[in-house]
DRENZA-232898 format. One line per field, with one value per residue (C-alpha): residue in one letter; x, y, z. Coordinates in Angstrom, 1 decimal, always signed. Layout:
BEGIN
aa = c(a;...)
xx = c(X;...)
yy = c(Y;...)
zz = c(Z;...)
//
This chain:
BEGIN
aa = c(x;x;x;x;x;x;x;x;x;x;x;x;x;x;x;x;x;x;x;x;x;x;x;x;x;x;x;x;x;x;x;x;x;x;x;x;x;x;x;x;x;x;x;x;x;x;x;x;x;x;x;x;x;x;x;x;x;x;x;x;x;x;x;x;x;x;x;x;x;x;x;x;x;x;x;x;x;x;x;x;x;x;x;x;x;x;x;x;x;x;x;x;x;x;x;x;x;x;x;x;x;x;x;x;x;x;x;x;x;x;x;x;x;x;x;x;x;x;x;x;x;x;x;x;x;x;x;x;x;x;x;x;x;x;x;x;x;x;x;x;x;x;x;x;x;x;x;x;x;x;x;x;x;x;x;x;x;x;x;x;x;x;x;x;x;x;x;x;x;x;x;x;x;x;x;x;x;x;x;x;x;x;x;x;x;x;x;x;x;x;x;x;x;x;x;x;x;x;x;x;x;x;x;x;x;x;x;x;x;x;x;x;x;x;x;x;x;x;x;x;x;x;x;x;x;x;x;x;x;x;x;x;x;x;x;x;x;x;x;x;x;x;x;x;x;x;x;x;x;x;x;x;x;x;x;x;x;x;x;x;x;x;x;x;x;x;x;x;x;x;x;x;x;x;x;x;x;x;x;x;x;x;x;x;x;x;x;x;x;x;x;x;x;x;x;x;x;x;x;x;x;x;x;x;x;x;x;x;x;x;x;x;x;x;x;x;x;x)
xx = c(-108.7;-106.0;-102.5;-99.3;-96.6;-93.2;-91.2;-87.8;-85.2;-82.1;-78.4;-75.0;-71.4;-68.4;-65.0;-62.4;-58.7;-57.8;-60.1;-63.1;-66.7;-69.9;-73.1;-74.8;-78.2;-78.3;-80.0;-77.0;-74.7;-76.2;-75.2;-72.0;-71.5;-68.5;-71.0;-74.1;-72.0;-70.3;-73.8;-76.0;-73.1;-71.5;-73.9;-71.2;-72.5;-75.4;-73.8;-70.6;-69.0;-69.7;-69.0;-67.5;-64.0;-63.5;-60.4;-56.7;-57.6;-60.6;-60.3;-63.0;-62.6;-63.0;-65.8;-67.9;-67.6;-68.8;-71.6;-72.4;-72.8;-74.7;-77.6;-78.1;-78.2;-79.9;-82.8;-85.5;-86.9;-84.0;-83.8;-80.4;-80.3;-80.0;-77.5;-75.4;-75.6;-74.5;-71.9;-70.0;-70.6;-69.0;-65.8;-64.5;-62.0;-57.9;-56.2;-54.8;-58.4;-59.9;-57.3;-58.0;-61.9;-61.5;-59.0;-61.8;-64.7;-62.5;-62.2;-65.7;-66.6;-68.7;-68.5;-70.4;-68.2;-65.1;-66.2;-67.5;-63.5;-61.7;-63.2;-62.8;-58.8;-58.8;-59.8;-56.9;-54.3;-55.8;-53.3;-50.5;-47.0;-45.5;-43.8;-47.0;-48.8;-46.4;-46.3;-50.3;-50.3;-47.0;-45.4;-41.7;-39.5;-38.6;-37.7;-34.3;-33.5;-32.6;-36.3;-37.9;-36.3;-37.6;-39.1;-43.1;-44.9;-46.2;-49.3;-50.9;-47.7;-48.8;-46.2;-45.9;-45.0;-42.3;-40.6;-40.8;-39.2;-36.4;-36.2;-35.9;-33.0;-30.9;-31.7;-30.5;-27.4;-26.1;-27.1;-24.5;-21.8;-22.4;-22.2;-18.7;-17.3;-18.3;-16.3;-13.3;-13.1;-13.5;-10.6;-8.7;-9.7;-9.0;-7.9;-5.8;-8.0;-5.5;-4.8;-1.2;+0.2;-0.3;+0.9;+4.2;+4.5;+4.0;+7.2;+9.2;+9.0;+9.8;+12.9;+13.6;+13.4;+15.2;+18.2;+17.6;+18.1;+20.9;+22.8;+22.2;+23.1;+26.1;+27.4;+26.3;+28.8;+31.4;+31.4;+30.9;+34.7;+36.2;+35.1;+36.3;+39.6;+40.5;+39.6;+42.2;+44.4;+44.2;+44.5;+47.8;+49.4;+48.2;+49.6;+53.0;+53.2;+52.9;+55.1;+57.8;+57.2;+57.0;+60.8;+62.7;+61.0;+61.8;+65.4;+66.2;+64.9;+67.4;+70.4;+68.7;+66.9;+67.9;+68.4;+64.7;+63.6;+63.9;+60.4;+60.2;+63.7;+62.3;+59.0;+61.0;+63.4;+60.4;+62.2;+60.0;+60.0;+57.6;+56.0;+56.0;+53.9;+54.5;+51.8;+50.2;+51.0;+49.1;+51.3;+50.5;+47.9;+50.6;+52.3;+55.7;+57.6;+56.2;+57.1;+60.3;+61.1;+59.5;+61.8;+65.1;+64.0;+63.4;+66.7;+68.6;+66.7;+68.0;+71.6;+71.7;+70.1;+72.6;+75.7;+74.1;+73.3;+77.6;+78.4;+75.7;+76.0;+79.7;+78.8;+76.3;+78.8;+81.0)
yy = c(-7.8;-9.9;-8.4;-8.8;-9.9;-8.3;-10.4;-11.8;-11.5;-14.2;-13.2;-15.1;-14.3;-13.7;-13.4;-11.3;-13.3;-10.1;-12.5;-9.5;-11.2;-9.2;-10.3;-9.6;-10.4;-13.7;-12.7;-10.3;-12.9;-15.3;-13.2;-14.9;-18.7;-19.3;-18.5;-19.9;-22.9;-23.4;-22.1;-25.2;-28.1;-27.4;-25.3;-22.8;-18.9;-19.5;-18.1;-16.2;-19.3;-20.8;-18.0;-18.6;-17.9;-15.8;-16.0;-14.2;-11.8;-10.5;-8.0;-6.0;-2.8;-5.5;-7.4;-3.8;-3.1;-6.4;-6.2;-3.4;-4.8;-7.5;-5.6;-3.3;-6.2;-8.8;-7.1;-8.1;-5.7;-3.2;-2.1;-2.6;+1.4;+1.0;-1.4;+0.0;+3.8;+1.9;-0.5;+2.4;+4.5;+1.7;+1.0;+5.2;+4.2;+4.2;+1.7;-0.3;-0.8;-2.0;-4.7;-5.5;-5.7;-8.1;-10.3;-10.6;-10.8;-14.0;-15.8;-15.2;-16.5;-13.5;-13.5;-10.5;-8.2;-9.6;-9.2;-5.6;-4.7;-6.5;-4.5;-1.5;-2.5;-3.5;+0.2;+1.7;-0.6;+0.1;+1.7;+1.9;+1.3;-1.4;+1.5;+3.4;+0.3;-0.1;+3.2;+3.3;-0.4;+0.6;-2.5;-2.8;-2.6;-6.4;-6.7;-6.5;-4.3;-7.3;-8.7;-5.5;-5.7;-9.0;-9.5;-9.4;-12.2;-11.1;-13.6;-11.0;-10.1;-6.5;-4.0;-1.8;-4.9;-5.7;-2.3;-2.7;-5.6;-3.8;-1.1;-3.9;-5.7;-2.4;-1.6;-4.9;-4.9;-1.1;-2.9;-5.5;-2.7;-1.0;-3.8;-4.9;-1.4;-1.5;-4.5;-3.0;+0.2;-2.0;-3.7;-0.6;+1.4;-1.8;-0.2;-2.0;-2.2;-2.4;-0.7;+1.4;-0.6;-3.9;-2.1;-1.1;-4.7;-5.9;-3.6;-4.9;-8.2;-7.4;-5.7;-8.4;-11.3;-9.2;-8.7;-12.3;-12.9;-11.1;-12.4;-16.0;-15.6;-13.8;-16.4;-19.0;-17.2;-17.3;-20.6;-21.5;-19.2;-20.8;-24.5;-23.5;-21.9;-24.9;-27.4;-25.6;-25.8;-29.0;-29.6;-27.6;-29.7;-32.6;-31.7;-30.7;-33.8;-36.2;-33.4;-34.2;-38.0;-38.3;-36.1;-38.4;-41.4;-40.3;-38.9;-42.7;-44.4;-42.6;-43.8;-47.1;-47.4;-47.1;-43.6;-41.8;-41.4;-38.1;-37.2;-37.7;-36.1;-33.0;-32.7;-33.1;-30.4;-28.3;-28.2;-25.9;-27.6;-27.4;-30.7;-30.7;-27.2;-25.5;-26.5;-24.3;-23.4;-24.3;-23.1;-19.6;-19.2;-20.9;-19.2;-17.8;-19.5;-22.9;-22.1;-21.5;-24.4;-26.6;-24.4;-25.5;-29.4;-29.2;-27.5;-29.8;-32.7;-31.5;-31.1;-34.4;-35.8;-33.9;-35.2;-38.8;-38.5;-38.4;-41.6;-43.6;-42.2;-43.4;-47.0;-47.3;-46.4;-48.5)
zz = c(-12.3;-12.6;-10.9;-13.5;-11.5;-12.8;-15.0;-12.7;-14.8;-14.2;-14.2;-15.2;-13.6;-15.1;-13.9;-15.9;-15.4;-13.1;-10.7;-10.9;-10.4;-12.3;-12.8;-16.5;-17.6;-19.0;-22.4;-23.1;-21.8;-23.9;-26.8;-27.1;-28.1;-25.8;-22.8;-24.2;-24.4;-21.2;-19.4;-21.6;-21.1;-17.7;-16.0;-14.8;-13.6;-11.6;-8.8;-7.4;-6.6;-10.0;-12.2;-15.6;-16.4;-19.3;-21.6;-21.1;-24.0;-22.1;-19.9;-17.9;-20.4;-23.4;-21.9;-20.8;-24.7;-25.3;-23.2;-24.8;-28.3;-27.4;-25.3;-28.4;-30.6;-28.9;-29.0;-31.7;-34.4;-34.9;-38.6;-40.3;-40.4;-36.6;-36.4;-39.1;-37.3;-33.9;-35.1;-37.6;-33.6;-32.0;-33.3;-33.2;-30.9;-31.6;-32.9;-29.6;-28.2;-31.3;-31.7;-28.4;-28.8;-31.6;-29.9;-27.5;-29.6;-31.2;-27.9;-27.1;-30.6;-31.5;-35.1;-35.6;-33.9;-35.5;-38.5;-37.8;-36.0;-38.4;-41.3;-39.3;-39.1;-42.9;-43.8;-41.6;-43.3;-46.9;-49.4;-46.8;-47.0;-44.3;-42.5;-42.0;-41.1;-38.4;-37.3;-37.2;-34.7;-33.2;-34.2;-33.7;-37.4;-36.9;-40.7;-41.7;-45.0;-47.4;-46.1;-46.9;-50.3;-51.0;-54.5;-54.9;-56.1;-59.6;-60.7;-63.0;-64.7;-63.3;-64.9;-61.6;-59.7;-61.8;-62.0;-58.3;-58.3;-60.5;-58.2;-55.1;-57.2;-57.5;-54.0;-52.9;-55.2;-53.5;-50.2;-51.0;-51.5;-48.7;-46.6;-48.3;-48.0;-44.8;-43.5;-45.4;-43.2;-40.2;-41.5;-42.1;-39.0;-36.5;-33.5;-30.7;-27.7;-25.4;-22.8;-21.9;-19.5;-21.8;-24.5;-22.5;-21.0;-24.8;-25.6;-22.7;-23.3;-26.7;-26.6;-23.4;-26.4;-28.6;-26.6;-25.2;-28.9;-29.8;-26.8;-27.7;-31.0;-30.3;-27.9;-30.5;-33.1;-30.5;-29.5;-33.3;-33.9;-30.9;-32.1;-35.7;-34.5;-32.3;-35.5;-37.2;-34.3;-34.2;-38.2;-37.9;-34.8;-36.9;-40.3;-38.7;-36.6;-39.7;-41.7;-39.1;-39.1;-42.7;-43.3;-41.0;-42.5;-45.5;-44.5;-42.6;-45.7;-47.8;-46.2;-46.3;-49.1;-53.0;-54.3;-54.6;-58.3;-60.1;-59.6;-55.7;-55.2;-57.5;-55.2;-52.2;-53.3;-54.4;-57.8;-60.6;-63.6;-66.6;-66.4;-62.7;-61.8;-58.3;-55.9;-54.4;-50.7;-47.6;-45.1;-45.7;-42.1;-40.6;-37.7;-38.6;-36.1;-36.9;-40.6;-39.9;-37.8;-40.7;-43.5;-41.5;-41.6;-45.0;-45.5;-43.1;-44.9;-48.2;-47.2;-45.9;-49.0;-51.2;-48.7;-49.6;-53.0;-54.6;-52.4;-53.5;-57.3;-57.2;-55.2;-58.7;-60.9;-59.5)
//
């Protein structure tokens, strides 16, 4: 009798990027392409040392649910009753996992399995709204509210979608008013952030410049009366200087001269007549002992000019 020796069966190693080394039968292994593949063209997992190194995405806990996939399916003659009951088994677990198996099945090129999670995930998402789908993959809300309000795309012409749409454009209109009113009470309600003691410094120097201010413009004014009031001053000394000058010019000239004509002896003698109108006086912010000096030249002035004016009246005659 002929003694059946016991089939040797050969392994592959794998190493998980947390740097773990197991060894897997090499028809499971087999199972997926991205092995098959690196096993047939580079020879890689024949031993420890030459173990092949999975992708990021797969993890031991991924790559034991791999495993297990591929053992129950590798096997020939399974009806599709089998492998229906095991793969609708197979992918009751939550939500994270399963994302996490199909990520893996993807970088192991397993098309089966993706196709069997990803169907799985395409159930849970089914006639949800994006809030629940978020709540149901734990997604962070990301979107802001004018994104969530964005129109749909309507290639049916489908009646609900465009009284969505409706219902999105009012949304996004009260949106728009709230945001305005918004920035109005921030206006209103701006409060000074700063603190006391800049606030008191801030009133210092303010009342400082204001008095600072007030001083300067007050010694401005001053200075501006003084300047006016030594103008005039000087005006005055002026006028009276050239009064003088011009009456005992005008006094010598008469003794001199012919006899003044009726006009100039009327002005000089501040006569009021109807053709010749007073002038008016500019002698009033004189000072009153300057006017009265000026008032006894004149009247000397005109006394002499009357003394004068017989004698020459008589020499013309004459």
């Amino acid at each position: 009798m002929a003694v059946m020796k016991p089939e040797m069966k050969s392994f592959i190693w794998l190493e998980t990027p947390d740097g773990s080394i197991q060894q897997v039968e090499e028809e499971v292994a087999m199972f997926c392409p991205m092995i098959c593949r690196e096993v047939l063209q580079t020879g890689m997992g024949s031993s420890k040392n030459y173990a092949i190194k999975l992708p990021q995405r797969v993890n031991p806990v991924v790559l034991g649910l791999i495993l297990d996939y591929c053992r129950f399916h590798q096997v020939p003659g399974r009806s599709n009753k089998e492998r229906k009951t095991f793969d609708e088994k197979f992918i009751r677990m939550d939500t994270k996992k399963l994302c996490e198996l199909t990520s893996g099945a993807d970088s192991l090129q397993l098309r089966p399995l993706v196709d069997l999670t990803s169907r799985a995930l395409a159930r849970m998402i089914e006639g949800k709204t994006p809030e629940e789908i978020r709540d149901t993959f734990h997604l962070p809300d990301d979107l802001t509210e004018e994104e969530k309000l964005e129109p749909l795309k309507n290639r049916t012409d489908d009646p609900r979608i465009r009284l969505l749409n409706r219902l999105y454009a009012r949304k996004r209109k009260e949106l728009k008013v709230r945001e305005t009113s918004k920035i109005v009470e921030i206006e209103e309600e701006r409060v000074d952030d700063r603190s006391v003691d800049d606030l008191l410094l801030f009133i210092n120097s303010g009342d400082e410049d204001s008095k600072c201010g007030k001083s300067a413009k007050n010694k401005k004014k001053s200075r501006r009366r003084k300047d006016h009031l030594k103008d005039s001053s000087l005006n005055i000394e002026n006028g009276n200087h050239k009064k003088e000058t011009d009456s005992l010019s005008s006094s010598h000239n008469s003794e001199i001269e012919d006899v003044p004509s009726p006009s100039e002896i009327s002005k000089l003698l501040g006569s009021t007549s109807p053709t010749n109108p007073p002038e008016p006086d500019f002698d009033d912010e004189l000072d009153p002992a300057m006017k009265e000096e000026l008032d006894r030249e004149v009247e000397d002035f005109a006394r002499r000019l009357n003394s004068v004016w017989p004698e020459r009246m008589q020499g013309i005659m004459r």
